[in-house]
N, CA, C and O atoms as a GROMACS GRO file, in nm:
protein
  300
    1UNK      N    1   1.017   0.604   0.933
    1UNK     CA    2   0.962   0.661   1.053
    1UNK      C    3   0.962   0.553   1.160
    1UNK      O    4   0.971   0.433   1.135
    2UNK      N    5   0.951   0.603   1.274
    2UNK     CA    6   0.993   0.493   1.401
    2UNK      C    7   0.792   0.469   1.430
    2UNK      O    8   0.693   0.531   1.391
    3UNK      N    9   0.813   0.360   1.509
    3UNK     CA   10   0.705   0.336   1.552
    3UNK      C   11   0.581   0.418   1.618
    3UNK      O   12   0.466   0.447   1.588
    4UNK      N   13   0.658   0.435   1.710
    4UNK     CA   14   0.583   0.624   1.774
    4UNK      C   15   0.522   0.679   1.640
    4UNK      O   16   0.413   0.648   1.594
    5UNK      N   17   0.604   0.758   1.592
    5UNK     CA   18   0.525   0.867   1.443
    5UNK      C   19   0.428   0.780   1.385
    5UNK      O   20   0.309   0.811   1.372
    6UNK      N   21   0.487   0.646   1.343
    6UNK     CA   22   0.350   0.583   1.262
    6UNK      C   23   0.230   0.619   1.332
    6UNK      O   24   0.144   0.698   1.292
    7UNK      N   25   0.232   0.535   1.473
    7UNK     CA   26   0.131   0.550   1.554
    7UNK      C   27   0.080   0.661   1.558
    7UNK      O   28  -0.043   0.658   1.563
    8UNK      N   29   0.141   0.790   1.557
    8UNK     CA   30   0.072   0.935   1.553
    8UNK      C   31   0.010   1.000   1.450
    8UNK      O   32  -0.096   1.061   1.442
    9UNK      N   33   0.138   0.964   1.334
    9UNK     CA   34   0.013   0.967   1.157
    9UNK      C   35  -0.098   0.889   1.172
    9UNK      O   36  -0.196   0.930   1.111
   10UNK      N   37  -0.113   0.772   1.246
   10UNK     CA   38  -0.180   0.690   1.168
   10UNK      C   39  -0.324   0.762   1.267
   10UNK      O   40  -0.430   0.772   1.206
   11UNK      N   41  -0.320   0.802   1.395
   11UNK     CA   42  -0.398   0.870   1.450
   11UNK      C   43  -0.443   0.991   1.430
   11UNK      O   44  -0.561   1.015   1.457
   12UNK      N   45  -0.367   1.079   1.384
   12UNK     CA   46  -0.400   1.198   1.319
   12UNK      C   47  -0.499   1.175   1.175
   12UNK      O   48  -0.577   1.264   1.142
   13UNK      N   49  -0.488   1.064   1.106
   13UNK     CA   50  -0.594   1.031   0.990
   13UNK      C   51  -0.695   0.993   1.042
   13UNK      O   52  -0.801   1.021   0.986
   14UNK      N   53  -0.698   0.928   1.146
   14UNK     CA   54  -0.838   0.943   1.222
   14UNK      C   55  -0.918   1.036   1.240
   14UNK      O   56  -1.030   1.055   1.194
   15UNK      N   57  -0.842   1.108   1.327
   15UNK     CA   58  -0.917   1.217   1.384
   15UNK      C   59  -0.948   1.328   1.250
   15UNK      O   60  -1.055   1.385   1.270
   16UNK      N   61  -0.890   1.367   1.135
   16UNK     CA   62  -0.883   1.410   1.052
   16UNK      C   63  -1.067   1.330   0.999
   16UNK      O   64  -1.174   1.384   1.023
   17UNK      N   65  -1.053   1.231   0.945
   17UNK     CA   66  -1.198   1.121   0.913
   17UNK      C   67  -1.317   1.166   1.010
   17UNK      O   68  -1.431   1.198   0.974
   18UNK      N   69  -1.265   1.161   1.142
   18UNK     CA   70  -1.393   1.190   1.251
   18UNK      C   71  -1.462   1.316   1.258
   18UNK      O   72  -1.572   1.342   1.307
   19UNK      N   73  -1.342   1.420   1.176
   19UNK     CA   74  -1.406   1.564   1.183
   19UNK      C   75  -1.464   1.554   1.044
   19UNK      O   76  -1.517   1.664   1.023
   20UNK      N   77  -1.475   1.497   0.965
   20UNK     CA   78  -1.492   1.538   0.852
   20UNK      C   79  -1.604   1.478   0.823
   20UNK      O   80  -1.670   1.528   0.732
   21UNK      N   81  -1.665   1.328   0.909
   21UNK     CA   82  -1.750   1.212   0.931
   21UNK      C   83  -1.774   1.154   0.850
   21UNK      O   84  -1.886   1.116   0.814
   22UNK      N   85  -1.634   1.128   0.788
   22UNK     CA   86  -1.622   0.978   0.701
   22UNK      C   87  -1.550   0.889   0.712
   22UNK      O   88  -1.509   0.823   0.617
   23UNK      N   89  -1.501   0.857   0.907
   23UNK     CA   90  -1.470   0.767   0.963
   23UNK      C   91  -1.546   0.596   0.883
   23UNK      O   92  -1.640   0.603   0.804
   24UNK      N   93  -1.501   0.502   0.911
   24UNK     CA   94  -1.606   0.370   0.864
   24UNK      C   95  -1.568   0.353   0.998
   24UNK      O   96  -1.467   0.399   1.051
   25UNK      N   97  -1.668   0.275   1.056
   25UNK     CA   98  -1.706   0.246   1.189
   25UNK      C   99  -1.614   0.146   1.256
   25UNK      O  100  -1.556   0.098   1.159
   26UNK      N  101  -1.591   0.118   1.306
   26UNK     CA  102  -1.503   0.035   1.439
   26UNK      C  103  -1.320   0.070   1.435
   26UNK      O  104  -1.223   0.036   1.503
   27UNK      N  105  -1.348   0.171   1.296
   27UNK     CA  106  -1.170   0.217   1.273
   27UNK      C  107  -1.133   0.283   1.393
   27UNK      O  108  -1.033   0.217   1.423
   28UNK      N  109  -1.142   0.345   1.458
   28UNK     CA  110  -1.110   0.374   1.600
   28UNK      C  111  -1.097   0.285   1.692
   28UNK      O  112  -0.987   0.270   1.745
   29UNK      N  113  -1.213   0.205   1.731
   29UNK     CA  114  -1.202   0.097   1.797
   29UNK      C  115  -1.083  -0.011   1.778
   29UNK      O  116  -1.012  -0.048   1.872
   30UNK      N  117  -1.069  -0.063   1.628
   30UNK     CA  118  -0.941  -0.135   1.568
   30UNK      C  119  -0.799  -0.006   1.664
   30UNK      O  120  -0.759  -0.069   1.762
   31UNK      N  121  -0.745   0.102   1.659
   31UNK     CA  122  -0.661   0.166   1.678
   31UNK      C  123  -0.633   0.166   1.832
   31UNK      O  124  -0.521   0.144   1.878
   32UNK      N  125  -0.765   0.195   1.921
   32UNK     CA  126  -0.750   0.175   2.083
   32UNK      C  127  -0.721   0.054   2.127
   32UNK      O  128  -0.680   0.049   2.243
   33UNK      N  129  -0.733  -0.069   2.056
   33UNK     CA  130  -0.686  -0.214   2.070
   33UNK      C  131  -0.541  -0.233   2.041
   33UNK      O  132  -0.483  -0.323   2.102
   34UNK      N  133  -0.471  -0.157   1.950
   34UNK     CA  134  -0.327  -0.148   1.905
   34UNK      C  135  -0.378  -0.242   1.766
   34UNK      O  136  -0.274  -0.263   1.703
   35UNK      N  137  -0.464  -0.289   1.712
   35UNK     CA  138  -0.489  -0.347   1.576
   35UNK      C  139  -0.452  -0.191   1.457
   35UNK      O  140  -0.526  -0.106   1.407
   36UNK      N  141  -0.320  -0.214   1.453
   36UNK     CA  142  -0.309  -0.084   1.365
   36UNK      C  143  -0.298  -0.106   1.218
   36UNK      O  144  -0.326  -0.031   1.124
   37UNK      N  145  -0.255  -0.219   1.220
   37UNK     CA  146  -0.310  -0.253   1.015
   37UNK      C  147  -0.417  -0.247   0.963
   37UNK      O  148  -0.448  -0.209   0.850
   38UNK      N  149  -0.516  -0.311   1.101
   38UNK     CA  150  -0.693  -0.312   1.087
   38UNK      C  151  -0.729  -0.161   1.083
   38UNK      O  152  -0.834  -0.143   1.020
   39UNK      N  153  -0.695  -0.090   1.112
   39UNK     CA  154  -0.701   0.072   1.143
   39UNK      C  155  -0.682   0.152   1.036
   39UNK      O  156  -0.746   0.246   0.989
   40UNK      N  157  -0.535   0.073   0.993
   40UNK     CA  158  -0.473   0.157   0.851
   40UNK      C  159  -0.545   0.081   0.725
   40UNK      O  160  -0.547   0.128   0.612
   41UNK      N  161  -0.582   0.000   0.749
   41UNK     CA  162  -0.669  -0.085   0.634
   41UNK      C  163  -0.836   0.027   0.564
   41UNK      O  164  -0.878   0.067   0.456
   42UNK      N  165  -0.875   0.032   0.710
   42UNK     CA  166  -1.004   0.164   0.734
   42UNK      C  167  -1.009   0.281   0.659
   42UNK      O  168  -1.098   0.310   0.579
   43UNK      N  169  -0.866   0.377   0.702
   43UNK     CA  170  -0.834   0.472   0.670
   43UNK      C  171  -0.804   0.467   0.540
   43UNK      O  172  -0.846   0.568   0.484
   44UNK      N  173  -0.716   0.349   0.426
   44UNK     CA  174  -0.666   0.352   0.286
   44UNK      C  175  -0.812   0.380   0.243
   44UNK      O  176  -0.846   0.469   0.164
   45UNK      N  177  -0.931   0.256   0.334
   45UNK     CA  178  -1.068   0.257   0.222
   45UNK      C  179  -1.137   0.368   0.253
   45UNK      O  180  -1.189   0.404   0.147
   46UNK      N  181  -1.164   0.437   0.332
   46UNK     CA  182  -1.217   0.588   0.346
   46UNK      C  183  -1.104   0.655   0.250
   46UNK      O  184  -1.159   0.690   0.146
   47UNK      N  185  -0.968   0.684   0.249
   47UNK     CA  186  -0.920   0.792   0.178
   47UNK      C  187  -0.972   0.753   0.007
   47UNK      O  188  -0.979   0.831  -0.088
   48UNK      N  189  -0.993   0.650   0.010
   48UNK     CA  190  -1.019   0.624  -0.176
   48UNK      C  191  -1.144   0.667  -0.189
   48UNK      O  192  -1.190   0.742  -0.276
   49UNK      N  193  -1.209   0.603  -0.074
   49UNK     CA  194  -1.393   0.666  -0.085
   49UNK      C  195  -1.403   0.789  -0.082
   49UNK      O  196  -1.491   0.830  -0.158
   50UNK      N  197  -1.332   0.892  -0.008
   50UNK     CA  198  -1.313   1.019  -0.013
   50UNK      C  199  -1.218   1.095  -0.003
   50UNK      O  200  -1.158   1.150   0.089
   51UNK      N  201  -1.208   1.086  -0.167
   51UNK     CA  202  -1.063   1.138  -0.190
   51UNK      C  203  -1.028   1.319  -0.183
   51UNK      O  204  -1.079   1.394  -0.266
   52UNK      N  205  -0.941   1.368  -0.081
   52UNK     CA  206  -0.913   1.531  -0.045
   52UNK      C  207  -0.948   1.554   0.088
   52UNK      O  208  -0.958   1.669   0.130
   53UNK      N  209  -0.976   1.415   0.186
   53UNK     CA  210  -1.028   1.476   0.302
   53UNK      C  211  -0.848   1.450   0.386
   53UNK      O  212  -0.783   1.522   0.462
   54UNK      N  213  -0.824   1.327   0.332
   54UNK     CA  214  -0.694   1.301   0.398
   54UNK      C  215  -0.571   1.325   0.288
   54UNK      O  216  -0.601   1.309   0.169
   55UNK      N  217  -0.396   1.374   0.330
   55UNK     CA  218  -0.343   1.381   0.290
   55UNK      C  219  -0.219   1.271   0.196
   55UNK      O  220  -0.144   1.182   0.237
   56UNK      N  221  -0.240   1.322   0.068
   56UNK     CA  222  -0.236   1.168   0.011
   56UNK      C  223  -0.018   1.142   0.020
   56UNK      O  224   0.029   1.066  -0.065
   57UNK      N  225   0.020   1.168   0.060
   57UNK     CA  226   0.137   1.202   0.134
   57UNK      C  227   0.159   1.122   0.231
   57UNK      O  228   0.236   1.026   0.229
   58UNK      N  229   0.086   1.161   0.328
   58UNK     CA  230   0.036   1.114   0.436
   58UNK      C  231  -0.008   0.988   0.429
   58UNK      O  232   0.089   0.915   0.444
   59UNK      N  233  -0.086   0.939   0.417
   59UNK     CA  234  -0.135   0.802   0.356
   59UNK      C  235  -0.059   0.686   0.326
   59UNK      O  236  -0.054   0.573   0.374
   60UNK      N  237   0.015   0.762   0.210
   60UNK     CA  238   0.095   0.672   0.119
   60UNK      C  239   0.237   0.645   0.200
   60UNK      O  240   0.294   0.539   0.173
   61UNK      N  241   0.297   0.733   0.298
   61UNK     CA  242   0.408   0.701   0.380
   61UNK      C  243   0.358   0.604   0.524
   61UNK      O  244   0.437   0.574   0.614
   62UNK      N  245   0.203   0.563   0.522
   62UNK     CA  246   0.134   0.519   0.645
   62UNK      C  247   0.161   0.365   0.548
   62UNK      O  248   0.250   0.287   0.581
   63UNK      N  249   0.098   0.346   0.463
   63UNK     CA  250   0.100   0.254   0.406
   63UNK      C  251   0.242   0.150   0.360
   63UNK      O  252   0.240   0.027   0.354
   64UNK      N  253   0.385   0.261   0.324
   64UNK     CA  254   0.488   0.190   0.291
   64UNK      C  255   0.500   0.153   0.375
   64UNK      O  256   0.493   0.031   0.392
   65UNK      N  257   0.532   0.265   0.508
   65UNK     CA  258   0.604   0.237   0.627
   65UNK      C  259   0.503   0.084   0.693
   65UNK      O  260   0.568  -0.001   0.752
   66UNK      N  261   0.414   0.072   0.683
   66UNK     CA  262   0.341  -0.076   0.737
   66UNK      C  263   0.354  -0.212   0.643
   66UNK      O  264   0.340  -0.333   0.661
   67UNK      N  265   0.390  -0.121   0.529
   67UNK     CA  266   0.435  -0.313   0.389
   67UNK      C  267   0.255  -0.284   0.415
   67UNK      O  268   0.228  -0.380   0.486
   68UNK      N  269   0.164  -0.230   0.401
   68UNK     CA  270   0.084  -0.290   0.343
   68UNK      C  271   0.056  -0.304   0.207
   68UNK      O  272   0.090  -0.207   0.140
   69UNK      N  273   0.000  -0.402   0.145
   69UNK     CA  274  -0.046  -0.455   0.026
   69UNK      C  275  -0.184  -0.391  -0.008
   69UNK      O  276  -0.286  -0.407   0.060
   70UNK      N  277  -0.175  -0.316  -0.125
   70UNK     CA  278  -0.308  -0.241  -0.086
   70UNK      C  279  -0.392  -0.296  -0.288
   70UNK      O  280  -0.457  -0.233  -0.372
   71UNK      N  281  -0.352  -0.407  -0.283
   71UNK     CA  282  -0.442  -0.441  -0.431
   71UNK      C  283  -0.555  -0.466  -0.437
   71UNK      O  284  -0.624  -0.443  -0.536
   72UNK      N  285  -0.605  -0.532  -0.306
   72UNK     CA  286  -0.701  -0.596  -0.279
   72UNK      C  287  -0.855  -0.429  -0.253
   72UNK      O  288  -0.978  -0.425  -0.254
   73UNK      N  289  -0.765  -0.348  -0.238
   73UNK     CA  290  -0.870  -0.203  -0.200
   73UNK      C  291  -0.827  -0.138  -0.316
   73UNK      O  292  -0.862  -0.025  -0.283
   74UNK      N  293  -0.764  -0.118  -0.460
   74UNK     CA  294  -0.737  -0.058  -0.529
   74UNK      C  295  -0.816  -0.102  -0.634
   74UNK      O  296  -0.800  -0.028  -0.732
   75UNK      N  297  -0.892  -0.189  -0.654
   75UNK     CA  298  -0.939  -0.284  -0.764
   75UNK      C  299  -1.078  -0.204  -0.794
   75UNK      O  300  -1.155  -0.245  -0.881
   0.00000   0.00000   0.00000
């Protein structure tokens, strides 16, 4: 996926978290700064904390597409 879409998945899991209000706090704030790893970092630990609110599809193509390393939140 090109940069754009990331940016739009990775916002759509937001807003998805905010309706559901299991955002963790400054994850928005991290995203309006362009800190989008800090953002997608938020979103992996909310989707594990609450798992079925976000699409795990979704997620998991947010995560390749960024190389993040996600051992350190899987443990």
């Amino acid at each position: 996926m090109n940069d754009k879409e990331a940016i739009d998945l990775l916002e759509k899991q937001l807003d998805a978290l905010e309706k559901a209000e299991k955002i963790i706090p400054g994850d928005r704030e991290f995203f309006d700064v362009g800190e989008y790893d800090l953002a997608l970092e938020g979103v992996y630990v909310a989707h594990k904390r609450h798992p079925g609110v976000l699409d795990d599809a979704e997620v998991r193509a947010l995560v390749d597409d960024f190389g993040m390393d996600t051992a350190e939140f899987d443990r």
